[in-house]
C-alpha positions as CSV (number, residue, x, y, z in Angstrom):
1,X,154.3,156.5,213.1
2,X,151.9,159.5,214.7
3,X,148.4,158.1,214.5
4,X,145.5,160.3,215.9
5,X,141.4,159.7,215.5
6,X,139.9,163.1,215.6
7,X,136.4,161.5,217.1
8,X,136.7,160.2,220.3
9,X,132.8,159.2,220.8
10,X,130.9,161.6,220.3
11,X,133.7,164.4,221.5
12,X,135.5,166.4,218.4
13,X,139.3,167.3,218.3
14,X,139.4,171.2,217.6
15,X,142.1,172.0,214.6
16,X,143.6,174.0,216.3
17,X,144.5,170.8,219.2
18,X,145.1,169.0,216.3
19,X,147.6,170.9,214.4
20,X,149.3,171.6,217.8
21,X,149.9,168.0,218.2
22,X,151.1,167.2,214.6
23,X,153.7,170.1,215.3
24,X,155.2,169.2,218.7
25,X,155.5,165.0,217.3
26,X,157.4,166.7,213.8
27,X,159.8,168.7,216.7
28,X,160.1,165.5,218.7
29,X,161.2,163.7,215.2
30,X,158.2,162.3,214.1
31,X,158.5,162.4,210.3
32,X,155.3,159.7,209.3
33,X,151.3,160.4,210.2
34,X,148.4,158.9,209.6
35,X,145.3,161.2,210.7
36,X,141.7,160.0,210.8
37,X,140.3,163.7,210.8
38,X,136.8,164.8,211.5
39,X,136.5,167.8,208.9
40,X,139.8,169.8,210.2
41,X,141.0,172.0,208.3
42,X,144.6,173.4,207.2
43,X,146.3,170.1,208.0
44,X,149.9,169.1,206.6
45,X,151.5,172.7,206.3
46,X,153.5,174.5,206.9
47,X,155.8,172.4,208.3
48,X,159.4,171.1,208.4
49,X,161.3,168.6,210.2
50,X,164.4,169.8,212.1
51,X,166.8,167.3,210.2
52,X,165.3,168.1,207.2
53,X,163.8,164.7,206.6
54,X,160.7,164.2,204.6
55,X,157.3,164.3,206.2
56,X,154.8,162.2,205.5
57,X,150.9,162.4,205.8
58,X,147.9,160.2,205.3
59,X,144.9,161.6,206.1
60,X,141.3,160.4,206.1
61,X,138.0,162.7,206.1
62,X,139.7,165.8,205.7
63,X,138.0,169.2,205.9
64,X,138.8,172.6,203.8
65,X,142.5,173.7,203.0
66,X,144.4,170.3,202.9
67,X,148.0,171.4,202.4
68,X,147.5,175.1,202.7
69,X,151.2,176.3,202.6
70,X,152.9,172.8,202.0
71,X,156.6,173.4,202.1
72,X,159.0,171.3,199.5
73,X,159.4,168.1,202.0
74,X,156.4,167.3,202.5
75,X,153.8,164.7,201.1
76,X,150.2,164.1,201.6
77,X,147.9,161.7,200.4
78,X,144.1,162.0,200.6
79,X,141.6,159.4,200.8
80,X,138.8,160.1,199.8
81,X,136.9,163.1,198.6
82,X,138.4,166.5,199.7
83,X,137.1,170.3,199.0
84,X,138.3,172.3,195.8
85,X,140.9,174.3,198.0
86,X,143.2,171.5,198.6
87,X,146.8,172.6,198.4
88,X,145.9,175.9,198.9
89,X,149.1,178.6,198.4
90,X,151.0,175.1,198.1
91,X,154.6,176.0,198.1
92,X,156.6,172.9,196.6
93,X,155.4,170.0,199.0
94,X,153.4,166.9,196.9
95,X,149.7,166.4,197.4
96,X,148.0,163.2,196.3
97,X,144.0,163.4,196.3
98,X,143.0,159.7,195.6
99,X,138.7,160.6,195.8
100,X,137.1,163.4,194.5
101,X,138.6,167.1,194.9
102,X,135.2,168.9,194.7
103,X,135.5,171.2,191.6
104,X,138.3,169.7,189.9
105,X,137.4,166.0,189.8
106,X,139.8,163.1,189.6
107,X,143.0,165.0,190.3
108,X,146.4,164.8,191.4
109,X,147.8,167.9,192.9
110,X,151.5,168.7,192.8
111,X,153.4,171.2,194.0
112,X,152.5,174.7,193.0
113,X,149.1,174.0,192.4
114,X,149.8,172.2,188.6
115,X,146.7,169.8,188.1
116,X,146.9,166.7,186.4
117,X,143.5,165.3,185.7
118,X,143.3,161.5,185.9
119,X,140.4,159.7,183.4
120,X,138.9,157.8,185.7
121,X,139.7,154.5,184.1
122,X,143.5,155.2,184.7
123,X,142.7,156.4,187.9
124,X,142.5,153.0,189.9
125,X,144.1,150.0,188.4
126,X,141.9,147.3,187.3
127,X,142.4,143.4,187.7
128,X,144.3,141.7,184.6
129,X,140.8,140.1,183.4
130,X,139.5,143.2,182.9
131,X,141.9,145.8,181.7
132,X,142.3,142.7,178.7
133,X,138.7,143.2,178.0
134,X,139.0,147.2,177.7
């Protein structure tokens, strides 16, 4: 697994050092990430793994464009809140935003920008006592 923190103290990874890392581990074979990000932008496309495997991101504290030109084989899932462009031009890959995606609320994105809103009471899964008292 790739695993990268954006912040080292108080110094900032640039996206563009960022995306050029995620690229050369996905040519080296890397096909799983988990990326603490500091706002970074574009992060998760376009991509694809030389053996056609599936690629697999995590990311944490994204910035603006999350997914911008996912290709089919790839999957993202975003904790925490996100900016309304997520999945931007998405062509096929799976996008998962598990806080809020600014102007669409609770949603989960897939492929080809179709939105799914989530109530938010299905949205997180509650403990046995109380999804029996709902």
């Amino acid at each position: 697994m790739f695993k990268i923190k954006t912040m080292q103290g108080h110094d900032r990874m640039s996206t563009q050092d960022l995306l050029l890392a995620i690229g050369e581990a996905v040519q080296q074979g890397e096909t799983e990430f988990e990326i603490a990000a500091s706002g970074q932008h574009d992060i998760g496309g376009p991509l694809w793994h030389p053996e056609g495997k599936t690629l697999h991101f995590h990311v944490t504290n994204a910035g603006q464009r999350v997914g911008s030109m996912c290709l089919p084989g790839t999957e993202i899932v975003v904790d925490g809140s996100t900016s309304a462009d997520v999945g931007w031009l998405n062509a096929g890959g799976v996008i998962t935003c598990q806080g809020r995606c600014r102007r669409y609320g609770r949603t989960l994105l897939i492929g080809r920008q179709d939105l799914y809103r989530w109530p938010w009471r299905y949205a997180y899964r509650l403990p046995d006592e109380a999804r029996s008292a709902v």
